[in-house]
N, C-alpha and C positions, 0 to 999 in steps of 0.2 A: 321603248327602253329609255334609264336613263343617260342623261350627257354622259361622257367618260369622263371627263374628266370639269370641273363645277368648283363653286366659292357655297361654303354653307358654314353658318357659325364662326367664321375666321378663321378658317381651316378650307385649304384645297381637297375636295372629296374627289376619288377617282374610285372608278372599277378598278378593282383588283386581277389584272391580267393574267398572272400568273399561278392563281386559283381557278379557272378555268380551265374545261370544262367542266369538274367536278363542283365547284362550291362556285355559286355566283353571291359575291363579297363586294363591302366597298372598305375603303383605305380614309382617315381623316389625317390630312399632313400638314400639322400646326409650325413646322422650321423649316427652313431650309435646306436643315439638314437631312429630316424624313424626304423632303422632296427630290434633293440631287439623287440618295439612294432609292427612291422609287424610280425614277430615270432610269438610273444605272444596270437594274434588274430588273428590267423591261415590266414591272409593275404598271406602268402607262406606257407608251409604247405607240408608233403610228403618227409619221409625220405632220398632220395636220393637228392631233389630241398633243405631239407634246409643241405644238406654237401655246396653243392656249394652255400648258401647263407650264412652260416658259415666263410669260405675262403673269399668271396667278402665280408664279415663285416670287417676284419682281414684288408684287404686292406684299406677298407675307413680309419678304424683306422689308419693305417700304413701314409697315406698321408695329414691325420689330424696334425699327431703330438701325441704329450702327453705322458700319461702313456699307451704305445700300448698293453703291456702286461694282464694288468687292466682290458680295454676295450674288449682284446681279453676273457677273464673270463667271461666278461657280456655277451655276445655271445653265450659262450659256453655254459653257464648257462640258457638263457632263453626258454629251454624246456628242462627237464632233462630226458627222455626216450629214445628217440631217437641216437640213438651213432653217425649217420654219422653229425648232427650238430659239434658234439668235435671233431671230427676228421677231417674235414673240415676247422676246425679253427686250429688243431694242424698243418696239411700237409700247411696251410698258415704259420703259427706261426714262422716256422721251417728255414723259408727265411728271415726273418726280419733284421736279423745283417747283410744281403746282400741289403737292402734299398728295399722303396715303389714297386719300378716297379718289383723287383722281387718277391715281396710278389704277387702281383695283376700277374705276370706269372703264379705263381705258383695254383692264384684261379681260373683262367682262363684254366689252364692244369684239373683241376678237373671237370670244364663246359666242357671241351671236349672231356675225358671220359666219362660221363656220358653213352652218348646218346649211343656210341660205347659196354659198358659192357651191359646196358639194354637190347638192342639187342642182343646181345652174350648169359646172363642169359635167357632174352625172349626164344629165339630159341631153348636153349636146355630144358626149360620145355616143351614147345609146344609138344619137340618128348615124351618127359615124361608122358602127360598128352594123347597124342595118342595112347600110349603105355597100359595106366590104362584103354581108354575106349573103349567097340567093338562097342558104335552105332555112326554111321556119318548121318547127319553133328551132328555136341555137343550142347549139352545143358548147358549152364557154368552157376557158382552161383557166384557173387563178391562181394567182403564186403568192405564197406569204399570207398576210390579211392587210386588205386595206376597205375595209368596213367602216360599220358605225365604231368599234372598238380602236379601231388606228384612225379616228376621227373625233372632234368633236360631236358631232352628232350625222347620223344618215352615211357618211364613207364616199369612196370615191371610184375606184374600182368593182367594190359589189355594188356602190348607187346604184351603176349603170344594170345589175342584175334584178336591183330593186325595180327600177325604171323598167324593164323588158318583164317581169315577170308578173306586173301589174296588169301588162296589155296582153300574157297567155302566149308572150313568144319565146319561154325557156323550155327548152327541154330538159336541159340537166346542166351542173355545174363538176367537172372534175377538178378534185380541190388535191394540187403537192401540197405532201405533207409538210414540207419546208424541213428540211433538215438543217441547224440540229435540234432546234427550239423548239420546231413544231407548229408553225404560229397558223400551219393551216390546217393541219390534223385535229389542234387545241379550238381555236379562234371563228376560222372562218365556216370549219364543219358547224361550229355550234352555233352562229350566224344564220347559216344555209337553213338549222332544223328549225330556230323558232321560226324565220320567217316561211316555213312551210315550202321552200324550193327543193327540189329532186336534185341530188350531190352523190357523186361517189369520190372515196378518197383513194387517192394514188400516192406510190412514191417518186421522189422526186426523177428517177432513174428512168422513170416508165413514160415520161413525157413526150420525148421526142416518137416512139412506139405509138402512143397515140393517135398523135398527128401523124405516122405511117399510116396506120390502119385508117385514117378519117375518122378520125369520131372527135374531133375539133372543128369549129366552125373560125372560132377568136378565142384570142389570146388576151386576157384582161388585167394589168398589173397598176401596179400606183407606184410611188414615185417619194423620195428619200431630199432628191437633188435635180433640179435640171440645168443644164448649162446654156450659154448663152446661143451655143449651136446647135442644142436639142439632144445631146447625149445625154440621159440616164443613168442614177442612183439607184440605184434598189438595191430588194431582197439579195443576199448571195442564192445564184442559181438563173437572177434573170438572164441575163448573159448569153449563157449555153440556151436557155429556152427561147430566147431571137432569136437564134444561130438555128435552131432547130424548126422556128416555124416561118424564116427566109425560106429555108430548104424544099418546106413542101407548099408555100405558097397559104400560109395561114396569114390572117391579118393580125399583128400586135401591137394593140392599144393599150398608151398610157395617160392616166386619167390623177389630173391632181391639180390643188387650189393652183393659182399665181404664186403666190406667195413660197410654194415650192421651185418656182424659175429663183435661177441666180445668176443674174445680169453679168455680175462682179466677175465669172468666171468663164474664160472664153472657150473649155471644150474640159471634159471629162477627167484627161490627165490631171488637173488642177484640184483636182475632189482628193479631200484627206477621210480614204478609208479608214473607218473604226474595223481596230480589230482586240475579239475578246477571249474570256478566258479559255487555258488548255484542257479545262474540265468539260467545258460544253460536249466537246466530243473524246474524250478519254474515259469519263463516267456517263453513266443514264441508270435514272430510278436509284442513283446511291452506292449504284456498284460499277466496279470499275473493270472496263469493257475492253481496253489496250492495254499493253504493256508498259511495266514500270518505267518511266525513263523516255517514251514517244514522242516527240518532237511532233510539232502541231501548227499546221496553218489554217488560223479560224478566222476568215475574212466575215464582218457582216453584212456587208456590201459588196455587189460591183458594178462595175460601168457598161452599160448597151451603147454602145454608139448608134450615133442618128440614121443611118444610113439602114439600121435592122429594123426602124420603126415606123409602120406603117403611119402612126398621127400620135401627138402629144395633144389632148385636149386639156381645156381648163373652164373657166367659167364662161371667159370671152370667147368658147369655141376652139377650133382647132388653128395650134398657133403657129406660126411660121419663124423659124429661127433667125436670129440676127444675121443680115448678109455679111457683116464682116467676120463674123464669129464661121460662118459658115464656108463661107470663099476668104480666106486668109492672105 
């Protein structure tokens, strides 16, 4: 597959996320301003795809002109949970008074990491999550998408499926659907089929039943934000799905570059949840599914504290929280 998100012609080309699964498309985003609203409307989408679509905004700005700095704000801004977006635009930002083409090296050096750390983080959950369970092949549970689609290239969460299903140790992947978006029903099912992995798809509800019945081995999420104490960003729903695989003794791993820690933040409360529109879940398909007038809490995130998660891996392995972050 290609990158998700790529520099062709002077233009940021991405998959088109939110054409999927039905039309596999791609997006040419020549301003700023196609780019902040492909962010915004999960068009790209996936912690790690929007660092390097961050850096590549940085650049269009950069060979636009203008107030580059300005522009690089809008960028940064147009999802506020997610860290590797700012940081993305900062590691572009930081070449500017060096001109355009080394701004666009330098987002270009972040599209080329990607794929390389993925991989790196990938592999060493895979022995992590080997490690947590004695039945082969696995039974995995994944929430959201955190793939090659919410990645640069290869993903982080299914890496680790990539990685196992290489060596003939998956049995199957139960994929939430992710309510309200979809992004597992849409994204990660359609991941699962090309890459020829055995998937059934669940609702979100039916998770914790799951792991009642055993037919969970691990729990495999990715990651939005992590704190300096090892609390967790993610999908809305991860939360409740710690809560639920503490309870029966499932291991839950989370898997994501470095570059998703945020040092800067000393524990979860400090994370500024995005929250969005009251259509997400008041309409579906176009028709409207609640009542006129419904008052709506659409969190897109929430926070797993440290204490529900079996190991945060990353490239350098499985990472150990900041003592002071941890013991206050």
């Amino acid at each position: 597959m290609r990158r998700t998100v790529d520099w062709a012609e002077g233009a940021v080309e991405i998959i088109d996320q939110v054409a999927l699964p039905g039309e596999y498309r791609t997006l040419r985003l020549r301003t700023v301003d196609e780019l902040v609203d492909a962010v915004r409307r999960l068009a790209v989408r996936g912690a790690p795809a929007l660092g390097g679509a961050g850096a590549l905004g940085v650049a269009l700005a950069a060979f636009a002109g203008g107030d580059v700095r300005a522009e690089a704000k809008r960028v940064a801004e147009a999802r506020p949970t997610a860290v590797n977006l700012s940081w993305g635009v900062a590691r572009a930002l930081a070449k500017l008074d060096d001109g355009p083409e080394a701004v666009l090296a330098e987002a270009l050096a972040v599209l080329d990491e990607d794929e390389r750390l993925n991989r790196a983080a990938s592999a060493h959950a895979a022995e992590v999550v080997l490690g947590a369970s004695q039945r082969r092949p696995l039974r995995l549970l994944s929430h959201c998408n955190a793939g090659h689609l919410a990645t640069v290239a290869w993903g982080t969460a299914l890496g680790v499926v990539w990685h196992l299903h290489e060596r003939g140790l998956v049995e199957s992947v139960l994929v939430d659907e992710t309510r309200p978006l979809l992004q597992g029903a849409r994204l990660t099912a359609w991941e699962l089929a090309q890459a020829g992995v055995p998937y059934r798809i669940q609702p979100d509800g039916a998770a914790a039943a799951a792991m009642a019945r055993g037919l969970v081995d691990c729990v495999l999420v990715g990651a939005d934000r992590i704190t300096a104490n090892g609390d967790v960003a993610n999908k809305i729903g991860t939360y409740g799905l710690a809560i639920a695989a503490a309870h029966h003794g499932v291991p839950f791993v989370v898997v994501a570059p470095s570059s998703t820690v945020d040092e800067s933040l000393p524990t979860g409360a400090d994370i500024v949840i995005e929250e969005r529109a009251a259509g997400e879940l008041t309409d579906f398909g176009g028709l409207r599914v609640a009542p006129e007038g419904a008052a709506v809490f659409n969190p897109a995130f929430d926070v797993t504290p440290a204490a529900l998660i079996t190991a945060v891996v990353t490239e350098h392995g499985v990472r150990t929280p900041s003592a002071e972050a941890a013991h206050p």
